[in-house]
C-alpha positions, 0 to 999 in steps of 0.5 A: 593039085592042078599045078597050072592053076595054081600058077595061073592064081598065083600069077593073078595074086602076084599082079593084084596083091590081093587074095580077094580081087584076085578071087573075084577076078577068077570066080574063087571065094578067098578060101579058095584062092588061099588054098592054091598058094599054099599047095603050090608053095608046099609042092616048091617048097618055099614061101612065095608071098608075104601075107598081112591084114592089109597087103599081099607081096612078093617074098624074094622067091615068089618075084624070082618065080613070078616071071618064068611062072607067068611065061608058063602060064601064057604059054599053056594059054596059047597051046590052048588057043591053038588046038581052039583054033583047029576046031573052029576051023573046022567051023566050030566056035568053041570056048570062052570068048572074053569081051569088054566093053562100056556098060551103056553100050554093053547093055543097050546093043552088044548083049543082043548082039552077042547072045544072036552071035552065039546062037548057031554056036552051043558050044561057044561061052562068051564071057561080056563085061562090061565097065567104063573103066579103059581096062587094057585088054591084054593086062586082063585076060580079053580076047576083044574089048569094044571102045569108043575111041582109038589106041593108047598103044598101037604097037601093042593093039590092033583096032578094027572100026565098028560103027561111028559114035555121034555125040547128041546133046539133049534133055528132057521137055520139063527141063528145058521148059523151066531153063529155056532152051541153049540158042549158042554153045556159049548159052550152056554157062548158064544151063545144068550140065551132065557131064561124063568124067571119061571125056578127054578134055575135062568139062569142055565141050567142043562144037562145030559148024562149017569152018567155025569152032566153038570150046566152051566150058560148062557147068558140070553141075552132075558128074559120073564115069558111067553113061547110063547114069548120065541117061537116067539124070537127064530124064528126071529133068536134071539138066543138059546132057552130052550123050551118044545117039546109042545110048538116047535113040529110044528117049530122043524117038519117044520124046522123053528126050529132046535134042539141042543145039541141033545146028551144032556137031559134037566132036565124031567119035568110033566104036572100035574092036581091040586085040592084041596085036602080038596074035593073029585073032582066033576065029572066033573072035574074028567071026564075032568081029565080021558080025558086028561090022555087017550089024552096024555098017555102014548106018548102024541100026540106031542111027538108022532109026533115028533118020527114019530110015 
């Protein structure tokens, strides 16, 4: 039995009280997982988890073991990043290298990104996910997760900025030949809005011009947490959405999509690269890091095309 890794799935069963999600968060059929606890139980000789058709938990022994087992495991991951770092200090990137990030983002500029990143380095294995979810770095497992926006802790994170996020209203010629095209923010109360459910301030939106400030409440007539749903709503004509130039620079350049209320500026939001703050960031992750800053600074590349520049 490899004892570490049966901690390391214990560890992850304990945190989700899941034989299942903490299968699909490992890579392991539930069998697997299964297996692991009980050849771990049976080398302690003791029972760790209460098990039922509808929850797992801690039995008395499993929550006095949970701490130091987790202290065990981090430690083994963190000798394991050293002897990673020696190597790549030597200018070999090698290993897993875990990023998060939007999945508009991820699919649109990251994944390219990442895949030239890795070329010059055949024995890195960069593990991208991507979710709208705000998934703490730390919690699960990330080496660097891409953001659009700040910290939720900064004594926990530290952020690098990667390249600026604009906000882009627009919708698709049809729509707006059967609605009318919005001449002031306040004009969107009577207008279909796309709206991401991720935004801070519920389903308003905020507009500036100069010195003036404008919050209106819209009519969220379609909703969704992902952005590229959002994406493919407002190219059927559904409505009005609130994008980002990343993610509707080819619509906007092709005309699919249409900008409005182009007088107006939507709130500037960043990109940004989080890591734990407790660490200085491996090479690896520092390099990947160095490599997006030169992709998109000090215009990142969408913004470039749409300036035609």
């Amino acid at each position: 039995m490899d004892q570490l890794r049966a901690m390391e799935i214990f560890v992850e069963v304990a945190r989700l009280r899941s034989f299942s999600e903490a299968g699909r968060r490992l890579g392991l059929t539930r069998a697997m997982v299964s297996k692991h606890i009980m050849q771990l139980e049976d080398k302690l000789q003791a029972r760790l988890l209460h098990r039922s058709t509808r929850e797992v938990s801690l039995t008395d022994v499993g929550q006095a073991y949970l701490e130091p087992c987790m202290a065990a495991v981090a430690q083994a991951a963190e000798a394991a990043r050293v002897v990673a770092g020696v190597r790549e200090a030597g200018g070999e990137l090698v290993g897993p290298l875990r990023i998060q990030a939007p999945s508009s983002f991820g699919s649109a500029w990251l994944a390219d990104a990442v895949a030239r990143f890795s070329l010059p380095h055949p024995q890195l294995t960069p593990l991208l996910y991507v979710d709208d979810a705000l998934l703490d770095p730390i919690e699960h497992g990330f080496d660097l997760t891409i953001r659009v926006g700040g910290i939720p802790d900064s004594r926990a994170l530290s952020l690098r900025p990667l390249a600026p996020c604009k906000g882009v209203l627009c919708a698709s010629p049809a729509y707006l030949e059967r609605a009318g095209r919005p001449a002031v923010p306040e004009d969107l109360a009577r207008h279909q809005c796309l709206h991401f459910s991720h935004l801070t301030d519920g389903a308003t939106w905020h507009f500036a011009r100069g010195e003036e400030r404008r919050a209106v409440r819209i009519n969220a007539a379609f909703t969704a947490n992902n952005g590229l749903v959002l994406h493919q709503a407002a190219l059927r004509g559904l409505g009005i959405v609130y994008s980002t130039t990343f993610l509707a620079c080819e619509a906007l350049l092709y005309g699919t999509l249409v900008p409005v209320l182009e007088d107006w500026e939507l709130p500037l939001n960043y990109l940004s690269a989080l890591y734990p703050a407790s660490r200085q960031p491996s090479p690896k992750v520092r390099a990947l890091i160095d490599f997006l800053v030169a992709e998109y600074q000090p215009i990142p590349p969408w913004d470039k095309a749409l300036l035609g520049v």
